[in-house]
C-alpha positions as CSV (number, residue, x, y, z in Angstrom):
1,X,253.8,34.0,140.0
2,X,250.7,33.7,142.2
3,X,249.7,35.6,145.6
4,X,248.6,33.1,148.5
5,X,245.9,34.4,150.3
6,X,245.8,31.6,152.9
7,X,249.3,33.3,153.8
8,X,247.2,36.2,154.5
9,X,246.8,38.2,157.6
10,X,243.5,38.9,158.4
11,X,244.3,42.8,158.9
12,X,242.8,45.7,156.9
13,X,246.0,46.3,155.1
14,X,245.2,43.1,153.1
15,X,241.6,43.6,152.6
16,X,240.7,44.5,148.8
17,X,238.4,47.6,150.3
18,X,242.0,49.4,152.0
19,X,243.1,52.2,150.0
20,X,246.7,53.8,150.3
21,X,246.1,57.4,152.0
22,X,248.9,59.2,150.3
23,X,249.9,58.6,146.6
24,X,253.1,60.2,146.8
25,X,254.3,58.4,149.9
26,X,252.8,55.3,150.3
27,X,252.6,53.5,154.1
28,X,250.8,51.8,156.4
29,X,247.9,54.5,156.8
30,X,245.2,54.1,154.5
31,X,241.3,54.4,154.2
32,X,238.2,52.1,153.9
33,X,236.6,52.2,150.9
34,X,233.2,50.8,152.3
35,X,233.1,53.7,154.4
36,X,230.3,55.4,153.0
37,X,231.3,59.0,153.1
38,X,233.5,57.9,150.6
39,X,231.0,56.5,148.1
40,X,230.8,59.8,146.0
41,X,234.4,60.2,145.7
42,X,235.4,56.4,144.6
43,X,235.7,57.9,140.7
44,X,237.7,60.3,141.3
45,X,240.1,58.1,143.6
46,X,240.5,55.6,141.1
47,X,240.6,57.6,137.8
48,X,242.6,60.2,138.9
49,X,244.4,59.2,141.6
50,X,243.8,62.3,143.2
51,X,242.6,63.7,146.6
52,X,242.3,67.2,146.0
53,X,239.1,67.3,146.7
54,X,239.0,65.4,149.7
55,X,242.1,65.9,151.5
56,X,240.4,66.7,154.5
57,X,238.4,63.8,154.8
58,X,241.4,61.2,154.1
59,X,243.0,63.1,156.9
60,X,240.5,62.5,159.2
61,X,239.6,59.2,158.3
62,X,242.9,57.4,157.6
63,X,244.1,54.6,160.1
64,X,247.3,52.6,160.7
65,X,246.4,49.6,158.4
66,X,248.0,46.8,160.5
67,X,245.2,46.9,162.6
68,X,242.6,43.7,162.6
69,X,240.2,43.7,160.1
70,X,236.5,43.8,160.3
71,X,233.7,41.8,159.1
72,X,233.4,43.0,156.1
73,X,236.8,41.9,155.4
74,X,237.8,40.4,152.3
75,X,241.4,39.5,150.6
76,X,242.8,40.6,147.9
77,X,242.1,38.8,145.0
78,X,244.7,35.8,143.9
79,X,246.0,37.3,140.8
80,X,248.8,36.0,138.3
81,X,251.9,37.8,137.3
82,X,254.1,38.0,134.3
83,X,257.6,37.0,135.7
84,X,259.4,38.6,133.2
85,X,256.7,41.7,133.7
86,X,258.3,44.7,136.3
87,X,256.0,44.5,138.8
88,X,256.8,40.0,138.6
89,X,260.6,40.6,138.7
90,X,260.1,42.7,141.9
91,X,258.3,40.2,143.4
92,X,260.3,37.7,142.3
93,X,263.5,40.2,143.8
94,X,262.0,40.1,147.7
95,X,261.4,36.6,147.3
96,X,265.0,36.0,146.4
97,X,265.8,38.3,149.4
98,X,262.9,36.8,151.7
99,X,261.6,39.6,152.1
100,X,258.5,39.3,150.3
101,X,255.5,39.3,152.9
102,X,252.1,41.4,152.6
103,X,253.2,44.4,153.3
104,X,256.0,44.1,150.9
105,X,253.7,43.1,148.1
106,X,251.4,45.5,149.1
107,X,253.9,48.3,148.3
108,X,254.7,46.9,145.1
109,X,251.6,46.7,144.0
110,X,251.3,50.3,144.6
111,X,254.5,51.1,143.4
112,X,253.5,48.8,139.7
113,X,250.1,51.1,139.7
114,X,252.0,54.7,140.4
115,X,254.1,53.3,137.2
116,X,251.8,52.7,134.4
117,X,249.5,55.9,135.3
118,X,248.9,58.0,132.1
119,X,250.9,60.7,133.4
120,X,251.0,62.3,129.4
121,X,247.6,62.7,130.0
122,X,247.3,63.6,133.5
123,X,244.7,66.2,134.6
124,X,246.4,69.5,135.7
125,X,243.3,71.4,136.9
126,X,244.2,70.6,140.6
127,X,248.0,72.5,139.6
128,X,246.2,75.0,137.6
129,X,244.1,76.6,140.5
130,X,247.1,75.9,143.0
131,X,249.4,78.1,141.0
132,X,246.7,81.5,141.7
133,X,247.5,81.0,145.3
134,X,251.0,82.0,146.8
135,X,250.4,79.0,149.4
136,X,250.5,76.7,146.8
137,X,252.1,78.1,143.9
138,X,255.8,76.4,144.9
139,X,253.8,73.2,145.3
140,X,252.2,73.5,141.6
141,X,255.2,74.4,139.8
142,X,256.9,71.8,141.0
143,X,254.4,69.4,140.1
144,X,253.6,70.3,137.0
145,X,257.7,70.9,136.7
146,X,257.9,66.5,137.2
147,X,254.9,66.1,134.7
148,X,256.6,68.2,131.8
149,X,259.7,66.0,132.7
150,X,257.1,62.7,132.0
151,X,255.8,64.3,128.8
152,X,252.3,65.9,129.5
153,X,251.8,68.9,126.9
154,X,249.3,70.2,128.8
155,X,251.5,70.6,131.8
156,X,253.6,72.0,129.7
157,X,251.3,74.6,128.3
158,X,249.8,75.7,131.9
159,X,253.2,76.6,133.0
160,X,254.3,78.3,130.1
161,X,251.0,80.6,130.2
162,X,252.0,81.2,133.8
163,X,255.6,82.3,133.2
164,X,254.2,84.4,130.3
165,X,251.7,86.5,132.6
166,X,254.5,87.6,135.4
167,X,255.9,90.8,134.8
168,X,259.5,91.2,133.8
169,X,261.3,90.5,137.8
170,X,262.3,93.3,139.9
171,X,263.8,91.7,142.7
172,X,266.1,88.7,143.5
173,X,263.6,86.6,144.9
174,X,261.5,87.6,141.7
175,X,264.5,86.0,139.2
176,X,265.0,83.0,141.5
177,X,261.3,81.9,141.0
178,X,261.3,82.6,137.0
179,X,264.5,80.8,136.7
180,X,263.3,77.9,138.4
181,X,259.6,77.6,135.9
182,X,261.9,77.9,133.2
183,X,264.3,75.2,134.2
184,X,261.0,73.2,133.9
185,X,260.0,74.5,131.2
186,X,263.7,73.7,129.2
187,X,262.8,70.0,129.9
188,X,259.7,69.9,127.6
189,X,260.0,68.7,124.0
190,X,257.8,71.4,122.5
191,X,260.3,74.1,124.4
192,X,260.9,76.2,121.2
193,X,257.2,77.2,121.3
194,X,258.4,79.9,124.1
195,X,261.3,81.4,122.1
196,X,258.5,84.0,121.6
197,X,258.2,85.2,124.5
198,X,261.9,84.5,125.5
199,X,262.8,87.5,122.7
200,X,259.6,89.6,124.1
201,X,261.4,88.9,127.7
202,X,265.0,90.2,126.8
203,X,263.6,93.3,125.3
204,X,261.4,94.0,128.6
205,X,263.7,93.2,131.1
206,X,266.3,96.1,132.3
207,X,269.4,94.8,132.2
208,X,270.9,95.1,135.9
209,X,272.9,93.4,138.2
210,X,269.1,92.3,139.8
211,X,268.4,90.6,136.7
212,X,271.6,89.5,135.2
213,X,270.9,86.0,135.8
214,X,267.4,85.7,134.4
215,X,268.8,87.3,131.0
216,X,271.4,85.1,131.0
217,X,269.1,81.8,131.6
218,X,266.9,82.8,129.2
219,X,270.1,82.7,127.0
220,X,270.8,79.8,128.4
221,X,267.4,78.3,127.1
222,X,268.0,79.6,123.8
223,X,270.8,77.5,123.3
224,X,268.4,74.3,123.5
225,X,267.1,75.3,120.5
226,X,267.5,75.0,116.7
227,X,269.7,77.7,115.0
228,X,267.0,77.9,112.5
229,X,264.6,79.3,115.0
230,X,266.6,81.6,116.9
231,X,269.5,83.1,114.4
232,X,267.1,85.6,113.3
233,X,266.1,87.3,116.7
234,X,269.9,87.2,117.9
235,X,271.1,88.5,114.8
236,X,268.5,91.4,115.2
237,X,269.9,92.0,119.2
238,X,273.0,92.3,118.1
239,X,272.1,96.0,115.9
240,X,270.4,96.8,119.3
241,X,272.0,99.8,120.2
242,X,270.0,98.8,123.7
243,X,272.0,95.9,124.5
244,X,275.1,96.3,126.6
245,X,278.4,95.0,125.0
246,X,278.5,92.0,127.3
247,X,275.2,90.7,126.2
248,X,275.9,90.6,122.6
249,X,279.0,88.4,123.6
250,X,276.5,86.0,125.4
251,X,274.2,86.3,122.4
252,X,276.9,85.4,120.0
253,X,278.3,82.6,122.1
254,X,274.3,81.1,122.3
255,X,274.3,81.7,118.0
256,X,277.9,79.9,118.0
257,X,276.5,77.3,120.0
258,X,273.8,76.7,117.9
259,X,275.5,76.5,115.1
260,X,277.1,73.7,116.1
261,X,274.6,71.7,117.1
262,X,272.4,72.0,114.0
């Protein structure tokens, strides 16, 4: 399959130098990049796919890309697709629906270039710093949250270190957020690496009606994991004279559970 530039508008949406200004929610607002100011930055924007450091400046200098191009305008390349590739059978799918024009194909080229980004290996620097800052922190963990989901160990590992540095929760609002990194963090093949601090957890935490429901996802979370790994700290629980009666029913439905499963 073959793109036809003479089919081309001559508008900077199809010019090889117009960049989509959001990555997450692609439209028809981009930027130019032969606009010098972003010269410096043209690494980062390609390798990472990232404007963290220059949100700002995309802000200020994205433009509806329908507009007419300038003279330094120049089409996009004539490339060949696979037709049995996934970005050539969604061409191929808006042709068969006449609906393939260059703003169509312009989205699905984006769309075929969000898909085969490394997300395993990802940077998470940007989430890393966001995650200090109350502001962002919601933003972060979310993020990092859809990377664990795609595999990225060091997502993964960021996150964990995070959960493991709050203090046990003292309010509602306090469980709510925990329970949500941890509902992340259950998603991650390499989860069984934080069964040590799930058992430092349930000894820290006061068992109240405040925090009923972060014990119980943490038992929750145990439950994912082998019966190899956590028979041994339930079993020692369960002689806790500190645990309510209750909680060593939840602990021995999680080691029946687990037993199963094996």
């Amino acid at each position: 399959m073959k793109t036809d530039d003479a089919e081309i508008q001559k508008i900077c949406l199809n010019c090889g130098a117009f960049f989509p200004a959001s990555f997450e929610m692609p439209d028809d607002f981009g930027i130019c990049l032969n606009d010098p100011e972003f010269d410096p930055l043209i690494d980062e924007i390609f390798d990472r796919q990232d404007y963290a450091s220059c949100q700002e400046l995309v802000d200020r200098k994205k433009f509806n890309g329908e507009r007419e191009a300038c003279s330094e305008f120049e089409p996009i390349e004539e490339i060949e697709i696979e037709d049995d590739s996934p970005l050539g059978r969604d061409l191929k799918g808006l042709m068969d629906a006449g609906q393939l024009n260059a703003d169509t194909f312009e989205r699905a080229l984006f769309e075929d270039q969000v898909r085969n980004v490394a997300w395993t290996q990802m940077p998470v620097e940007r989430q890393k710093k966001e995650l200090k800052h109350p502001d962002t922190q919601g933003r972060a963990i979310e993020s990092l949250g859809g990377m664990i989901s795609l595999g990225n160990r060091e997502a993964f590992m960021v996150l964990s270190q995070f959960l493991k540095e709050l203090p046990p929760p003292t309010t509602i609002e306090q469980v709510h957020s925990r329970k949500d990194v941890l509902k992340y963090l259950r998603r991650s093949e390499e989860r069984g690496a934080l069964l040590p601090y799930l058992v430092d957890a349930l000894y820290r935490t006061p068992s109240n009606n405040t925090t009923r429901q972060w014990i119980s996802d943490i038992l929750d979370f145990m439950e994912y994991l082998p019966f190899e790994q956590v028979s041994e700290p339930l079993e020692k629980m369960l002689e806790d004279k500190r645990f309510s009666y209750k909680l060593k029913q939840k602990m021995e439905y999680v080691l029946i559970r687990a037993r199963k499963d094996r």
